[in-house]
Every structure is written in structure tokens, then in C-alpha cells.
C-alpha positions in Angstrom: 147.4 52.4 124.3 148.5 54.8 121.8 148.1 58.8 121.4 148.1 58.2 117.8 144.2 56.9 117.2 141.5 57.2 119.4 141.1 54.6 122.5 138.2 51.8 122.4 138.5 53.0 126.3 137.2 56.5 125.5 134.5 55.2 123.2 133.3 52.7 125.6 133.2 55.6 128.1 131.5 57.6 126.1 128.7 55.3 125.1 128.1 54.7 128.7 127.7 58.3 129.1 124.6 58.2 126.4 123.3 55.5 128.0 123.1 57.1 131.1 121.9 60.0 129.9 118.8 58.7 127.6 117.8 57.0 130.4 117.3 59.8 132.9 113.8 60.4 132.1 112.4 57.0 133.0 115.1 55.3 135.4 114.7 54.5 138.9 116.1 57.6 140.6 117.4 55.9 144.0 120.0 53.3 144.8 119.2 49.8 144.5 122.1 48.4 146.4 124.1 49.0 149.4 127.9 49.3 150.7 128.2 45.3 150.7 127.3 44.0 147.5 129.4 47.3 146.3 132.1 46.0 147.9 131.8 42.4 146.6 131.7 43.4 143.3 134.0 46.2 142.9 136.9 44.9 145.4 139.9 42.8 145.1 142.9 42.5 145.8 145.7 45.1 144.5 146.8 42.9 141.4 150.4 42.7 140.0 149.2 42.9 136.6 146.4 45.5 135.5 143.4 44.6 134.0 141.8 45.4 130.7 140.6 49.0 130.8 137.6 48.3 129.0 136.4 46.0 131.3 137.2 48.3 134.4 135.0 51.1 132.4 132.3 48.8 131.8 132.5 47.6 135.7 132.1 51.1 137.5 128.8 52.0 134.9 127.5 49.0 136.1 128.1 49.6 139.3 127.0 52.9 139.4 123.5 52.2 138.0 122.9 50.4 141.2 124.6 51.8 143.7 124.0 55.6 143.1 121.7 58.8 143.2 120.2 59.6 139.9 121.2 63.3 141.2 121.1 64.7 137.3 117.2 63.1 137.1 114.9 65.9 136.3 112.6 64.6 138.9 115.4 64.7 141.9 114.7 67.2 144.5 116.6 65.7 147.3 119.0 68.5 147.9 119.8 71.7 145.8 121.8 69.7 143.1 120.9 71.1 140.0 121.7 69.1 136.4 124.2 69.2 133.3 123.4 71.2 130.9 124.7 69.4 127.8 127.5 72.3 126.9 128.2 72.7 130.5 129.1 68.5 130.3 130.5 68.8 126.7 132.9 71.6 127.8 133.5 69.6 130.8 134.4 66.8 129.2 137.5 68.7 127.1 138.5 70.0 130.3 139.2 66.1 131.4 140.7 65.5 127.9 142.8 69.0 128.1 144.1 68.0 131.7 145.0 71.9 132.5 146.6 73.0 135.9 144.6 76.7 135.6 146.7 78.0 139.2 148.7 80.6 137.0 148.5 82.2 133.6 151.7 80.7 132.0 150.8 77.1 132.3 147.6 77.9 130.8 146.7 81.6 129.3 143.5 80.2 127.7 142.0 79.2 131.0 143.2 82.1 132.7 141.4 84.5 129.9 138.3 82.2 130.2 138.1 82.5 133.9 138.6 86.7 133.5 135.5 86.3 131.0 133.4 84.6 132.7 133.9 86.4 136.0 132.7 89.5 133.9 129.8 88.1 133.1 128.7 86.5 136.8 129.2 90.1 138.0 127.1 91.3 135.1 124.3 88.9 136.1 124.3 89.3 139.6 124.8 92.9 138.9 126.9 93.0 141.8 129.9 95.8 141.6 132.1 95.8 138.8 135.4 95.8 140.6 134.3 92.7 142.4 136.8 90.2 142.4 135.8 86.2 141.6 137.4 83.0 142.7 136.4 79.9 140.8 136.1 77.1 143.8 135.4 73.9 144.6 131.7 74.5 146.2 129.5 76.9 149.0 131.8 75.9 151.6 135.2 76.7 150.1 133.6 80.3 149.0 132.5 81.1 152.3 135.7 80.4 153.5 137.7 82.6 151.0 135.4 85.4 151.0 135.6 85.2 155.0 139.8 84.4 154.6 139.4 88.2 153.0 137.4 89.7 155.6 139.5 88.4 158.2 142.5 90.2 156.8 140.1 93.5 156.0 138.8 93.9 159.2 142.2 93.2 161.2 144.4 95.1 158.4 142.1 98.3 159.9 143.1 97.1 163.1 146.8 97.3 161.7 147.5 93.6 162.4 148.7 91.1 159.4 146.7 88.1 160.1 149.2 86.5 157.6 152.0 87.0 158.5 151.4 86.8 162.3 148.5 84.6 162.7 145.4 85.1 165.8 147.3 84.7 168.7 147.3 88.3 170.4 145.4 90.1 167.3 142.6 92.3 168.1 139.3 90.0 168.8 136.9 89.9 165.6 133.4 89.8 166.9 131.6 87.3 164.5 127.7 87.4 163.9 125.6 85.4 162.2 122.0 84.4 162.1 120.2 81.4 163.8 119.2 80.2 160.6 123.1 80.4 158.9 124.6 77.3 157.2 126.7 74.8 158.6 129.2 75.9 156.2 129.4 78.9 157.8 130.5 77.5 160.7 132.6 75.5 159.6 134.5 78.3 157.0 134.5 79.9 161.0 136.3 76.8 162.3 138.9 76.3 159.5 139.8 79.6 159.6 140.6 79.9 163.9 137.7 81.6 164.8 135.7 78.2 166.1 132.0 78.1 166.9 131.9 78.7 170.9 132.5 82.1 170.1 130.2 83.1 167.2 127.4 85.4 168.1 123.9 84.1 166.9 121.1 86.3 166.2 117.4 85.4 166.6 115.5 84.0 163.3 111.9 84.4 162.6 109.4 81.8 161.8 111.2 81.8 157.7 114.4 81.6 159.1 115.5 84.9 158.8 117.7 86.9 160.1 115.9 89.5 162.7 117.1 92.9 161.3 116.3 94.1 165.4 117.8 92.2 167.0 121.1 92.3 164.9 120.8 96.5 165.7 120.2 95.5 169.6 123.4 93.3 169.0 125.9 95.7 167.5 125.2 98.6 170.1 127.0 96.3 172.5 129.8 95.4 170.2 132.9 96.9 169.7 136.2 96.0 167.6 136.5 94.5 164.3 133.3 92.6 163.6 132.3 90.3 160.5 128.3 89.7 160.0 127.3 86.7 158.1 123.6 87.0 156.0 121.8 84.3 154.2 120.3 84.6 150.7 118.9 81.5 150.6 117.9 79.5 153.3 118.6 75.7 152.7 115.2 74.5 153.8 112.5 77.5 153.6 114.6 79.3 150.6 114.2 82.8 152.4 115.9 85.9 152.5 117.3 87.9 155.5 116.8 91.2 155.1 119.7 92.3 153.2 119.1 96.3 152.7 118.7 96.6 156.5 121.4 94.2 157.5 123.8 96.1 155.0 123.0 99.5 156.7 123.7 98.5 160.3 126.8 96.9 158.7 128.0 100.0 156.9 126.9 102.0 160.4 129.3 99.7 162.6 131.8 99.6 160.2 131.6 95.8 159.6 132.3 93.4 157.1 129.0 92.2 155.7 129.1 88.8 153.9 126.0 86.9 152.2 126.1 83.2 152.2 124.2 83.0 149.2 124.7 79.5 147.6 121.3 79.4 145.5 119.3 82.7 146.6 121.7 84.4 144.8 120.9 83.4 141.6 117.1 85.3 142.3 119.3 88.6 140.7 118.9 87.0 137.6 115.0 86.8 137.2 113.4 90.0 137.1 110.6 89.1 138.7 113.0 87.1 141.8 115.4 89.9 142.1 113.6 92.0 145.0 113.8 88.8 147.5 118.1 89.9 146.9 117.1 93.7 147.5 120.2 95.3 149.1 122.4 91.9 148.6 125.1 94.4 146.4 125.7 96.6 149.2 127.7 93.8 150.9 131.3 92.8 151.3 131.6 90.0 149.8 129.2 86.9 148.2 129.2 82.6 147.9 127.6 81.2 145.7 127.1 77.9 143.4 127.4 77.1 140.0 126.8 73.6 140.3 123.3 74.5 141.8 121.7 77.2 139.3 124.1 77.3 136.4 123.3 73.2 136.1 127.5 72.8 135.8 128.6 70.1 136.2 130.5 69.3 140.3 132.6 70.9 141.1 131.7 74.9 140.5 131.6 77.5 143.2 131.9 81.4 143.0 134.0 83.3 146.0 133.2 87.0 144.9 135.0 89.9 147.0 134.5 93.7 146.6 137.6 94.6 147.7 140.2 92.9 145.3 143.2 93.7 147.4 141.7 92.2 150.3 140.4 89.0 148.4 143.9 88.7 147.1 145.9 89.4 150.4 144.1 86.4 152.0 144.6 83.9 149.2 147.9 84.7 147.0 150.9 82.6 147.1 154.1 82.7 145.9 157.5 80.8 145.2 160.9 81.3 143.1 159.9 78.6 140.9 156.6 79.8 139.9 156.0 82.0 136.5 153.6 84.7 137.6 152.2 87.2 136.3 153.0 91.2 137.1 150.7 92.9 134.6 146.8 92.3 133.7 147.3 88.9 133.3 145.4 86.3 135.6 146.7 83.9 137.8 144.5 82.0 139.6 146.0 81.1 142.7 145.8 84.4 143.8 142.0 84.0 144.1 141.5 80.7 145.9 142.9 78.6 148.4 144.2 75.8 145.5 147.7 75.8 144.3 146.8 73.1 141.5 143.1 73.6 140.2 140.8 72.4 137.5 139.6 75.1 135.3 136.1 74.8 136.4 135.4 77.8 135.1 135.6 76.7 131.4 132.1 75.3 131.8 130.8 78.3 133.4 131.9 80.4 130.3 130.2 78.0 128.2 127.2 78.1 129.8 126.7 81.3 130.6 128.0 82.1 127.0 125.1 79.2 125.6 122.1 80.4 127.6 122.7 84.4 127.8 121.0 87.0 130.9 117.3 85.5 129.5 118.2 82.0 128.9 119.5 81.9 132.9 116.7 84.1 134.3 113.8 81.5 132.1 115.6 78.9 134.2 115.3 80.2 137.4 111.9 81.2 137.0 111.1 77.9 135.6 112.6 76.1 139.1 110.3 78.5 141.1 107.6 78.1 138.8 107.9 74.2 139.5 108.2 74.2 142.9 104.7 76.1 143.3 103.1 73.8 140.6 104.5 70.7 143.7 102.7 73.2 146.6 99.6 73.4 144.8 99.3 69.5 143.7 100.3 68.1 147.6 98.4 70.9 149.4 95.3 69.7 148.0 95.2 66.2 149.8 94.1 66.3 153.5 96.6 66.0 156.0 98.8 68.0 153.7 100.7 70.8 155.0 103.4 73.3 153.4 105.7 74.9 156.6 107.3 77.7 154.9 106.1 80.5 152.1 107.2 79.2 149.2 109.6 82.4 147.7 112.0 80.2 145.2 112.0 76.8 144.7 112.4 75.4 148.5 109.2 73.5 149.9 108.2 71.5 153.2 105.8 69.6 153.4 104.4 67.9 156.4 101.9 65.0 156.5 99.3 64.6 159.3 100.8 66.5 161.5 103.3 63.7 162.5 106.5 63.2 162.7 106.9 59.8 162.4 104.8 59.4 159.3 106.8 62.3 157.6 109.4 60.5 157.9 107.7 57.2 155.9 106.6 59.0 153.4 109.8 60.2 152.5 112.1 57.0 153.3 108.9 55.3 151.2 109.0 57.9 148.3 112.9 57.3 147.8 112.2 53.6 147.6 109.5 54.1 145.0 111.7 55.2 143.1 109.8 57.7 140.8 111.7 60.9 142.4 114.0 61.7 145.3 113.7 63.4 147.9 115.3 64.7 151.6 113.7 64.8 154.6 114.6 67.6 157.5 114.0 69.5 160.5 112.0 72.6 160.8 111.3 74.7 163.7 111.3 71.6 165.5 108.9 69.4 163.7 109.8 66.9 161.1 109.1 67.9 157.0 110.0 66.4 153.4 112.1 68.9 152.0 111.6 69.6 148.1 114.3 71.5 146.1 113.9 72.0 142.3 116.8 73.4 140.4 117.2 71.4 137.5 116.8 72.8 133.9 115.3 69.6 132.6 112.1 69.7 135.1 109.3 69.7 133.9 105.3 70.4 134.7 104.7 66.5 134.2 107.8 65.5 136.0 106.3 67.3 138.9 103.0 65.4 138.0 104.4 62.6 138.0 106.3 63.2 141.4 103.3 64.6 143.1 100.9 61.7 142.4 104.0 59.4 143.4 104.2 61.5 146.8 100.8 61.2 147.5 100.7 57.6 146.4 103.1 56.7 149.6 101.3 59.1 151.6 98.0 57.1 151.3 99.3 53.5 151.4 101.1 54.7 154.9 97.7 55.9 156.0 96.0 52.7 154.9 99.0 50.5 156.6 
């Protein structure tokens, strides 16, 4: 190996990396193998001696063609996994090649001015407030839990107890609320950061899966002490919205940190035509959200986004002797995220965001939501069809006969088909194939195509 010409490695790489992605059109979008022929052709023993690193390149793509999710397909609708645009995977790619720890400015000042930028422009989008603060994380589940690390401090700090400096043991007790409908990640932000679960107050959910903005009233008149709600833009299987302008004003009335677990639905403030499902979403504390869903970055890309910046930072900021940081306007990261030593994730963001502009992200969104009523109307007209939720963004279920069990076939048999993949789920107690469309490359024929496959399994099932 030598720095001084370029590697065969890297241009095998790459050519697997066209290969892969010319093929995601027509390619079989599930895997074709399991955990045991993986394992007997990818394992050995640890050698003495390495092997030839072309050879190693060329055994993980072929590998992977078999033994992996086509998750980047434009016909996968398994789970809210949106694709790569290709400047969000070419900027990617030179941040692999540029290797930079982006934790503090003076390691890296042109990822730290990057990540400033482009948290500009996510508050511009959202149109969220201005003095917002943004962490660049790993995913949903790492924003909920900074944004919540920040409320925890806010609404104890009021208390006048340091949750930092002397942990949960004898502070004040923080009444946590969420809705019946809330995302596991929410609980499990709750249970890394020593609230648990036993404790957390649930409020009733309506047929949707929203929040009921009554019974969260009837709830806070018997709370007192420092209280942290949880809302949902977004639900992971109908797509709804709680109400977010009534939920903010019993929130503002009780004094209470209000944060919005938002990991797709946010992304409705870009589309003007979307945005009034978010109505009253800026008047909350805090925000989580996903890049790697709506943005079609590449994994990993989450957004933590705080009003309160010296809240956000209180919770997260680190410090040691042997660290360069920053005392001026100058960014350092690490004061914004739970990571010490990061990727600077949010070098694809900028690009994206820079690549696409307001329109170019809203005629995405729209497009998802557009594609996901295009599936509605194509199942819905078979008998024995049924669509469980209102279809608001781009989340569908779809039951078939009225029967769990063959729900369940039709989507184990539709993943085997092969032409699209999809997730199955729970709702309101009855089993339903769950749809999500949220990648830039879909298209009215791949959801043609995906439809007539769908209803293809259904019959044969019926037939059987």
C-alpha cells in the first residue's frame, strides 16, 4: 500500500459501489440467505498473515448481495429508511476518506463551520426558533435522549438542583408524561437517563394514535413538581399527529417541558401543503428528528434540536485539560451530543440540503405522501382490502380479509417475492402490513409495480 497513487482496493470498492447501485431498480429487494451459509462463507479462523485486500472487498459485496436488505431500493417500504441521494453518498464518501474527529473546532474548523451552516438551515426549514440549538447524532433514539438529557437539567435547575453534578438520588421527582401511542425510543431515552418506565405517566390515544389533548388537561390538574411531556409528530405506524397547539398550551400553563418526538413527521414543515398536520410543533421545548429518513442521508444522521441553548449545552458539554476548546463563537461539538469522538455527519446534511434547497426538500416530501396514496388507492380496490389508519403522510396499513393470520402471509410472502419489502405490525390490536415510503427515488410505477406484487401474494394465499 502506498499514499503516493491511488489503491486498486479503493477502485475495486468503488466499482462495487456502481454495481450496486445500477442495479437497485431491478434487484431482488430481500435476502436470499441466512445466518449459516453467512457464516460459512465469511468466517475463519483469525489468520497470522492477512489476506489480500482486494479479495476481502470483493468477499463482503458478494456477500452482501445475498445476505442483506436492499434498504436503499426505491420500492422498500419496510420501515421509514429513506435512500442516498447521490451528493448526500458522494459527500459521505470524502467524509470516510477525510477520516475527521468533528468533537471540537481545533481538530477540525471545517467540519465545525459546516455543522453551524447546516444547523441554520434545518432551523430555517422547520422554521422552528432561531436560537434553537442542533446536535448532529447518531439517530431518533440518541436525539430523544439529548433533547430529554436538556430538559432533565431545565426542569430540575428551576427546582435549583444540578442533576449533573449530583445525580437523581434525593432531587425533586420529575413527573414524566407521554402518550399511549409514544415510541419505544422514548422509553428507552427515559431508561438511559434514570427515570425508567414503571414510573412514566401514559395518556389515552385515540383510534390514530394520538395523543388525547383531554385527557393530558385531566392529567396535569393532578400533577405537581417539575414535569416533562413527551408529544409525537409522527406516529410509526398510522403517521399521525398529536395535537401539538393544544398539548403546547397546557404545557406552557403547567410550566412543563414539552418535547416532540418527531423522527419523520417533522419533516411535514417543509411542504406547504403538510405543514398544518405540525401546527403548533414550534411552540415546544425541544425536537428529534431524522435525517437519514427524509433528507435520504446516508446512516447515521439524527437532529437533537433544543430551544434553550444553555440548557442543551449544560446536559451534554464535556471538558478536560488536554482538550483545545473553544471560548468564543467558534463550534465545538461535543458540547451538543453525548459523543466525545464523532463523525461529521453533518457534512452530508449540508450537502444535501445545500443540493436540493426549501423546494427541492418539500417536492420530496410531497412526492413520499403522494406515493403512499397512489399504494391506498391501487390495494383498496381489491376485496378483502382494508386501509386501518387515514393516510396523513406517507404511513399505510393495510389489512387483508379481515384476518390475522393471512396478513401475516401476505407480507412474509411479499418479502419472499422479492419485488418490494415490506414490515408487518400491530394495530389497535389486529394484525396489518405496514407501508412507509420515504425514498426520493420512488416512483408511480415502482408503486405499480409493488401494488400488483402485493395483490399477486394476496390472491395466491386466497387460492392456497
Amino acid at each position: 500500500m502506498s499514499l503516493e497513487r491511488p489503491d486498486p482496493v479503493l477502485e475495486r470498492a468503488r466499482s462495487h459501489a456502481q454495481s450496486y447501485l445500477g442495479g437497485l431498480a431491478t434487484r431482488h429487494l430481500g435476502v436470499k440467505v441466512g445466518r449459516d451459509e453467512l457464516l460459512t462463507n465469511l468466517h475463519t479462523p483469525f489468520a497470522e498473515h492477512g489476506d489480500d485486500p482486494t479479495s476481502i472487498i470483493d468477499l463482503l459485496a458478494s456477500q452482501a448481495e445475498v445476505g442483506m436488505t436492499a434498504c436503499s431500493s426505491p420500492r422498500y417500504f419496510g420501515f421509514v429508511i429513506g435512500g442516498t441521494y447521490p451528493v448526500a453518498l458522494a459527500a459521505d464518501w470524502l467524509v470516510s476518506t477525510w477520516d475527521q474527529n468533528a468533537g471540537i473546532h481545533a481538530i477540525s474548523p471545517f467540519s465545525a463551520v459546516v455543522e453551524e451552516i447546516a444547523a441554520e438551515w434545518i432551523l430555517e426549514l422547520f422554521d422552528l426558533p432561531r436560537e434553537s440549538s442542533v446536535g448532529f447524532v447518531t439517530g431518533c433514539q440518541m436525539a430523544n435522549f439529548t433533547c430529554l438529557a436538556a430538559a432533565r437539567h431545565s426542569v430540575l435547575r428551576r427546582r435549583g438542583w444540578d442533576v449533573e453534578l449530583d445525580g437523581l438520588a434525593g432531587a425533586p421527582r420529575v413527573n414524566i408524561v407521554i402518550g399511549a401511542g409514544a415510541h419505544v425510543t422514548i422509553e428507552v431515552a427515559m431508561r438511559y437517563l434514570g427515570f425508567g418506565t414503571r414510573s412514566l405517566l401514559r395518556v389515552e390515544s385515540d383510534e390514530q394514535g394520538r395523543m388525547r389533548a383531554d385527557s393530558l388537561r385531566e392529567l396535569m390538574a393532578t400533577l405537581d413538581g417539575p414535569t416533562i411531556i413527551c408529544a409525537q409528530a409522527g406516529n410509526v405506524n398510522s403517521g399521525s399527529f398529536d395535537p401539538l397547539r393544544e398539548i403546547a398550551e397546557i404545557a406552557h400553563e403547567s410550566d412543563a417541558w414539552l418535547h416532540v418526538d418527531s423522527a419523520f413527521g417533522l419533516w411535514a414543515r417543509a411542504s406547504t401543503s403538510l405543514a398544518t398536520h405540525a401546527d403548533g410543533i414550534e411552540l415546544a421545548d425541544s425536537w428529534a428528528t431524522d435525517a437519514h429518513k427524509w433528507l435520504n442521508v446516508p446512516y447515521d444522521s439524527g437532529l437533537a434540536i433544543v430551544k434553550h441553548p444553555a440548557d442543551h449545552r449544560a446536559a451534554m458539554t464535556s471538558a478536560a485539560s488536554y482538550l483545545i476548546q473553544t471560548q468564543g463563537t467558534e463550534r465545538d461539538s461535543l458540547d451538543w451530543v453525548p459523543e466525545f469522538s464523532r463523525r461529521a455527519r453533518a457534512i452530508p446534511v449540508y450537502a444535501t440540503l445545500r443540493a436540493l434547497g426549501r423546494k427541492g426538500v418539500e417536492n420530496l416530501v410531497d412526492r413520499n405522501c403522494a406515493r403512499a396514496r397512489q399504494m391506498v388507492a391501487e390495494l383498496s380496490k381489491e376485496a378483502g382490502v382494508e386501509i386501518l389508519n387515514d393516510v396523513v403522510l406517507n404511513q399505510a396499513l393495510v389489512r387483508f380479509g379481515d384476518d390475522d393470520d393471512l396478513t401475516r402471509a401476505v407480507v412474509s410472502g411479499v418479502q419472499a417475492e422479492g419485488t418490494c419489502w415490506l414490515s408487518g405490525t400491530s394495530w389497535n390490536g389486529a394484525a396489518a402490513m405496514r407501508v412507509s415510503v420515504s425514498n426520493w427515488a420512488t416512483s408511480e410505477d415502482d408503486i405499480s409495480r409493488s401494488a400488483a406484487a402485493i395483490l399477486a401474494v394476496y390472491r395466491g394465499l386466497q387460492g392456497s
